[in-house]
C-alpha positions in Angstrom: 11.4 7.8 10.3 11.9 4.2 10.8 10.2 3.4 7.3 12.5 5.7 5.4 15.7 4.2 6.9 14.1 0.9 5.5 13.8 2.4 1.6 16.6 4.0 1.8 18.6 0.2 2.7 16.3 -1.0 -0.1 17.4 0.9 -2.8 21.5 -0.4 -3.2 21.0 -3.0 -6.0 21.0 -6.7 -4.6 20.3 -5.1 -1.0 20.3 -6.9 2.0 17.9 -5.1 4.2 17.1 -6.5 8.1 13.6 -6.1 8.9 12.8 -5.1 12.4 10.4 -6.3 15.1 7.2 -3.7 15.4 5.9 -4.0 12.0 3.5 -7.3 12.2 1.2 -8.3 10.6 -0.1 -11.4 12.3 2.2 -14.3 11.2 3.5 -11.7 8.8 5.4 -8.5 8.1 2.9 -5.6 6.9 2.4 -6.4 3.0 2.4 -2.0 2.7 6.1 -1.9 4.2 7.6 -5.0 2.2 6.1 -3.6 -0.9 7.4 -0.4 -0.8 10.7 -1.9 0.4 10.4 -3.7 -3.8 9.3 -0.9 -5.3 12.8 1.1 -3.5 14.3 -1.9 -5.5 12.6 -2.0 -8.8 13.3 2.2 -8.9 17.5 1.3 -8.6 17.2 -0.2 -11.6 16.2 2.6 -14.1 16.3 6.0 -14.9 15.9 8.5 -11.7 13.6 10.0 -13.9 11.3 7.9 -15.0 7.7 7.9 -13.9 6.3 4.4 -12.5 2.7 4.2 -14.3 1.7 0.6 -13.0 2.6 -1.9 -10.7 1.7 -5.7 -9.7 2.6 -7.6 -6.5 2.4 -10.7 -5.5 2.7 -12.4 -2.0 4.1 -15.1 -2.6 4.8 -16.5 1.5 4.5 -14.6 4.5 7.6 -12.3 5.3 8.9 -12.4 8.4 11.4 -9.9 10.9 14.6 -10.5 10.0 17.0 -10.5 6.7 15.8 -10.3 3.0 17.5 -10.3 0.2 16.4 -7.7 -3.1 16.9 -8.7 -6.4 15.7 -6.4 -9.8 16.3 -6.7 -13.4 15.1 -4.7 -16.9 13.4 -7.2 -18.7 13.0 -4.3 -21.5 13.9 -0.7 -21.6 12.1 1.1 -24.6 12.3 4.4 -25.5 9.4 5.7 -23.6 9.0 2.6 -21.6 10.7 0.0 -19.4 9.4 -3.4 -17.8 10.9 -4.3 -14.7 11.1 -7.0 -12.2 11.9 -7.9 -8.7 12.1 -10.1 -5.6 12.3 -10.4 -2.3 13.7 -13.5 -0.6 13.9 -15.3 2.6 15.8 -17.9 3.5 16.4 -19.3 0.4 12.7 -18.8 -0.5 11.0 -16.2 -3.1 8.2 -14.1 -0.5 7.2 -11.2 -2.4 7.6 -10.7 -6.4 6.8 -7.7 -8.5 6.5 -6.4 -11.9 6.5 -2.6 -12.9 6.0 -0.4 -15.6 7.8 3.0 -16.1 6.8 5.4 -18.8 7.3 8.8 -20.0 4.5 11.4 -20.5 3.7 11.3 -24.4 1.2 14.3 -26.3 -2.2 12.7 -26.1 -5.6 14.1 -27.4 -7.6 12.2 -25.2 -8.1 13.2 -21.3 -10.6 11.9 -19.0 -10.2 13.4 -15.0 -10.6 10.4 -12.6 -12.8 11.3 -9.7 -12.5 14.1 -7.2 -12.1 12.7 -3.4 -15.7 11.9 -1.7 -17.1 13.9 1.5 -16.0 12.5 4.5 -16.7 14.2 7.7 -13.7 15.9 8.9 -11.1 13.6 10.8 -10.6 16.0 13.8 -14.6 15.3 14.2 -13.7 11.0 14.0 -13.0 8.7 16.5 -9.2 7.3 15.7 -9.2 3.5 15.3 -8.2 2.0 18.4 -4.8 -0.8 18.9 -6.1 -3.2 21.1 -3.2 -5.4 21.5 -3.7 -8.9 20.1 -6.8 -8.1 17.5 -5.6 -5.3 16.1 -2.4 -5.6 13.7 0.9 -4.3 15.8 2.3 -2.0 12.7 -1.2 -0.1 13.1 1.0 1.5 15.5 2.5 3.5 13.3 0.0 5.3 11.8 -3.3 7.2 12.7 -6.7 6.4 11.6 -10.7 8.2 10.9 -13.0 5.6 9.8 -15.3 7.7 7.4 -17.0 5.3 5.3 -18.5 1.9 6.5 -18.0 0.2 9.9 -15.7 -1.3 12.2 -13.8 -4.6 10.9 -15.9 -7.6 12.1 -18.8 -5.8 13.3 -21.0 -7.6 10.8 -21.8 -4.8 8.5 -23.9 -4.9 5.3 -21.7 -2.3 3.1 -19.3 -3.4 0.7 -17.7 0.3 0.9 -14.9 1.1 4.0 -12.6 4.1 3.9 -11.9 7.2 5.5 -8.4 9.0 6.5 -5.0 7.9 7.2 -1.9 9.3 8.1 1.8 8.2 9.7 2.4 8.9 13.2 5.3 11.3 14.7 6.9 14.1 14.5 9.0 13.6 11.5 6.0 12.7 9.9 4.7 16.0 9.7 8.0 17.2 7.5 8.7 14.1 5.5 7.6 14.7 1.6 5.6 11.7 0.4 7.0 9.3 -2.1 5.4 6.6 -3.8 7.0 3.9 -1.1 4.7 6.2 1.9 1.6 6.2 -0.7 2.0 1.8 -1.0 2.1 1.6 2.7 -0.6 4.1 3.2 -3.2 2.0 0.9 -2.2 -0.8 2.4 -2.2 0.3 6.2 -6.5 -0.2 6.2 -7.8 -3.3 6.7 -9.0 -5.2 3.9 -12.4 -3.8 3.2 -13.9 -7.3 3.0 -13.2 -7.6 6.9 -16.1 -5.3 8.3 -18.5 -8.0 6.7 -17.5 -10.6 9.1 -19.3 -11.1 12.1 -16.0 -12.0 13.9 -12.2 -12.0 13.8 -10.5 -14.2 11.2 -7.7 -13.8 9.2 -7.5 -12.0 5.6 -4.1 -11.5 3.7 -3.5 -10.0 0.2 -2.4 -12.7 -2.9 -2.3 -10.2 -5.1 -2.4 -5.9 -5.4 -2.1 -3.9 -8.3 -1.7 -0.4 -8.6 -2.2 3.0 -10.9 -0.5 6.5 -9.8 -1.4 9.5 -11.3 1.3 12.5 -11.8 2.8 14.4 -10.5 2.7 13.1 -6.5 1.3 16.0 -4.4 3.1 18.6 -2.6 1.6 17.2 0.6 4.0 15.1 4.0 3.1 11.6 5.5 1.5 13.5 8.3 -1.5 14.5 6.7 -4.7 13.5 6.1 -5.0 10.7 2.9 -8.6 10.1 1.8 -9.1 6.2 1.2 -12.0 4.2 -0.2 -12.5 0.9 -1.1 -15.4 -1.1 -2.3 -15.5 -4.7 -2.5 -16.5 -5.6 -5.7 -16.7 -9.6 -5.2 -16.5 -12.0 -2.7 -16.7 -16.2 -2.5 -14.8 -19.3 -2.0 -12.8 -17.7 0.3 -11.4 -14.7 -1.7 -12.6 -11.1 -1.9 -11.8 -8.8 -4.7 -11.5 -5.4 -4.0 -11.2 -1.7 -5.7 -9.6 1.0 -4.1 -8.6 4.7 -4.3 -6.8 6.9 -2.5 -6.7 11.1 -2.6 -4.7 13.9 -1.2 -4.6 15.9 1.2 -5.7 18.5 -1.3 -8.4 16.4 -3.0 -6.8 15.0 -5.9 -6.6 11.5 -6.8 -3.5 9.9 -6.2 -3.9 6.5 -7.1 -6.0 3.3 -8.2 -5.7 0.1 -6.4 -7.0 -3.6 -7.2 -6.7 -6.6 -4.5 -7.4 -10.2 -4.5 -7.2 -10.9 -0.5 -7.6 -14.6 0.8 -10.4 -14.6 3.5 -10.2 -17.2 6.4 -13.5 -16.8 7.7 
């Protein structure tokens, strides 16, 4: 796949990586792809081993197709944990900066199970989500949607809750084990959940998006079915904040997400 010739460019420490037309996001590159493109980044710079527990992006300037340049460092590498950064630049300019936390497992008394996955009607039984060129986003392309939970984007709706299935498109989809790089561009492939609560098309881009994965990642390819749910928890002034979380194929959570997402509308 396109996407894993990208993360594997991504990974050589200081990487210059070209990004290619077919991943837009309106005046942007898809925030899912250049993420995972940093995290590729901020994983050269520790143990193959370690386990990421926690990381923060944010979007600094809108990326565009072309050259960017990857820079990471350790800021501190513990025993059982290490703090790392990186960034992403673009003609001299920082677009994308992230901060990440790797730690090992540790003997702990306490355990509490996060949620099992919701019921959503089986995606074969969905209607995929259409590409209509110039309102939909053109790296929708690449993957497959079954709106589940909620409504359409800018239909109006009264539910702060949106979700349903994702997957990648194509062949080598289907045989491609996931990594953590295909789960950041998964969550981030749906729309913002704040957009089906507009009554008509404006523009919404994410400022900032943490995330939580659980381990170990499933035995489970980029071709199938993800569960995704979001609710948005507040809205005003022209931001929306927003909780999300996202399941295998087998049921079993995979990992949290927060966003703040500027709202032009």
């Amino acid at each position: 796949m396109e996407f894993d010739v990208l993360m594997s460019r991504s990974r050589a420490a200081g990487a210059t990586v070209e990004i290619p037309e077919g991943w837009a996001q309106g005046r942007a590159t898809f925030g899912g792809l250049v993420a995972a493109m940093l995290y590729e980044q901020l994983t050269a710079q520790v143990d193959p081993d370690s386990t990421l527990r926690s990381i923060t992006f944010s979007f600094v300037a809108p990326v565009a197709a072309g050259p960017v340049s990857l820079q990471g460092s350790v800021l501190r590498a513990g025993r059982s944990v290490s703090q790392v950064e990186a960034r992403m630049e673009q003609d001299g300019q920082v677009v994308l900066a992230a901060f990440a936390s790797f730690g090992s497992s540790r003997d702990s008394s306490i355990h509490v199970p996060a949620d099992t996955a919701p019921h959503f009607v089986a995606p074969e039984e969905l209607q995929p989500l259409p590409y209509i060129e110039g309102l939909v986003p053109e790296f929708t392309q690449k993957f497959d949607y079954r709106i589940s939970a909620g409504d359409m984007p800018f239909s109006g709706s009264a539910s702060n809750r949106f979700g349903g299935w994702a997957r990648f498109r194509g062949e080598e989809a289907a045989t491609r084990r996931v990594e953590i790089g295909h789960l950041l561009a998964l969550i981030d492939a749906w729309p913002p959940a704040v957009l089906p609560m507009l009554k008509q098309p404006a523009p919404a881009s994410s400022l900032t998006w943490t995330l939580e994965f659980m381990e170990p990642l499933p035995e489970a390819t980029c071709g199938d079915w993800w569960q995704y749910l979001a609710d948005v928890e507040q809205a005003a002034d022209g931001y929306a904040v927003a909780q999300a979380r996202l399941w295998s194929p087998a049921g079993k959570p995979v990992a949290f997400s927060r966003q703040t997402v500027t709202v032009f509308g």
